[in-house]
N, C-alpha and C positions, 0 to 999 in steps of 0.2 A: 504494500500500500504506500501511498505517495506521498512525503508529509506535507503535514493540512498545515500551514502557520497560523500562528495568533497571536496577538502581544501577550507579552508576560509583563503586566506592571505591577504585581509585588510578587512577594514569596511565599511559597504554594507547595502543598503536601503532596507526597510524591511516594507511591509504591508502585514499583513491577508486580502486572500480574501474569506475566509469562504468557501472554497473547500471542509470542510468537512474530509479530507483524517488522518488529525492529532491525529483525535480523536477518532479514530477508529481501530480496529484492531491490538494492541497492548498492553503491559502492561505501565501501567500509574504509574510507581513508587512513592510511596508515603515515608516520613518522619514523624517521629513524631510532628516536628513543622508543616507541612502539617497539619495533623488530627488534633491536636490543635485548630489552623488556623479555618479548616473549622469549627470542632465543635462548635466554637464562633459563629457563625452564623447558629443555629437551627437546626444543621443536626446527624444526631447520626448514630457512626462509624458503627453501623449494618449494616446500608444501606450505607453505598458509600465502603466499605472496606472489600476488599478480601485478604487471606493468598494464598500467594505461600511458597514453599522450594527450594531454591537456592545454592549450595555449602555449604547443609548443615546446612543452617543459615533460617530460616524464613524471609521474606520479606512481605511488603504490596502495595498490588496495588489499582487503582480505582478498582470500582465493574462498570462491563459492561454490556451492554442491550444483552442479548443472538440471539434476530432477527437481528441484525446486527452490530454486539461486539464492540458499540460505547460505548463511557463515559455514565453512567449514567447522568452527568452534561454536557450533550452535548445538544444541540437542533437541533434535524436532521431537522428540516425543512430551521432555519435559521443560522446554521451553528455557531452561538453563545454559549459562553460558559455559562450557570446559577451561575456557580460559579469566573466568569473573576476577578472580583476586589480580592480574594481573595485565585488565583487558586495555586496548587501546586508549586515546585520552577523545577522540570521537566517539567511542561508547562510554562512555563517564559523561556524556554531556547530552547524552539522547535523554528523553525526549524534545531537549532543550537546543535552540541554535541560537547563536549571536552571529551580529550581521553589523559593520563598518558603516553602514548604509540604511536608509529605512526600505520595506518591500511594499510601500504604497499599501498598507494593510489599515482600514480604520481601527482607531484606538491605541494605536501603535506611536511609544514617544521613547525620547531618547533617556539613556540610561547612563549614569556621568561615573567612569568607575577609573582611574587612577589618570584622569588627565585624558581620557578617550573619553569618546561620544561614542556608546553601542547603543544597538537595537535587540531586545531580546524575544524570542518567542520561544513557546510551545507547539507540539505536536498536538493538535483536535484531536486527532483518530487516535491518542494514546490512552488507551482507558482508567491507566494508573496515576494521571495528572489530577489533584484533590482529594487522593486516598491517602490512607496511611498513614503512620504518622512522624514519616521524618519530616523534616519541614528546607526545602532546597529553596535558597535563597538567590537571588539573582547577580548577591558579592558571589557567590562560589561559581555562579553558571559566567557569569564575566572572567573572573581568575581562570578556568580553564578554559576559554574559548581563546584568552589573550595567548593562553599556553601553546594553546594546538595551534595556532597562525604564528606563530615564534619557529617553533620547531615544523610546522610543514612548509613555511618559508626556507628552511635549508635542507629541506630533504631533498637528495639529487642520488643518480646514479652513483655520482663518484664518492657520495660520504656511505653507500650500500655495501660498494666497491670495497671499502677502507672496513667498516663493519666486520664485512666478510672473512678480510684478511686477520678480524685479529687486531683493529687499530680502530678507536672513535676519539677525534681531537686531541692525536696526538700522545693518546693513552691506552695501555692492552686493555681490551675488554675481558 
């Protein structure tokens, strides 16, 4: 399913109900600290990491089950994710996006978080948006949305490249 946006103007209770719908059907962007991350944990970028080209620039996404273009680290049966404790910083921020820009969305106003001007929304179609009782604040959905454009900003071939080898910024992984 396709996310529905909506402005998020406060802070709003938030549980997964394992709908399944997140995980599916989309590209899963991935970061270098991502791959890192998982790689620490037994898994080699063969298998979970696909090349897109994007304006140009090479990007990485999850690698998706083709019968039904879910995560690889998804489990269709229980809706759980195999890699939770240590998933992507694009899945730590679903149901939620922040956006540079507003999407011509009514209701929709800026969000003033360390010196930027974001736009924050929610997924509609996410059924877990007002349950529950953590309570996700729109300081935390900012903090990593600044995160993941920080680090997807230098995600290239050649820091993959270096990954790979054994070396990130000059230090063994």
């Amino acid at each position: 399913m396709r996310f529905k946006p909506s402005p998020l103007t406060k802070d709003v209770n938030f549980e997964c109900k394992f709908c399944l719908d997140c995980c599916r059907g989309r590209f899963i962007y991935l970061t270098l600290s991502d791959i890192e991350k998982i790689m620490k944990h037994s898994h080699d970028p063969q298998d979970f990491t696909l090349l897109t080209a994007e304006e140009g620039k090479i990007r990485f996404v999850l690698a998706y089950r083709e019968w039904d273009l879910g995560c690889i680290f998804h489990d269709p049966e229980t809706g759980k994710c195999k890699v939770h404790d240590y998933n992507p910083l694009i899945c730590q921020i679903y149901p939620f996006m922040v956006s540079h820009q507003p999407l011509g969305i009514e209701g929709e106003k800026p969000f003033e978080y360390k010196g930027e001007k974001l736009w924050i929304y929610y997924d509609k179609n996410c059924p877990g948006v007002g349950e529950g009782q953590e309570i996700i604040t729109r300081e935390k959905i900012a903090e990593l949305g600044m995160e993941f454009q920080k680090e997807f900003e230098k995600t290239d071939l050649d820091g993959l490249n270096k990954l790979l080898d054994g070396e990130r910024d000059g230090a063994s992984v």
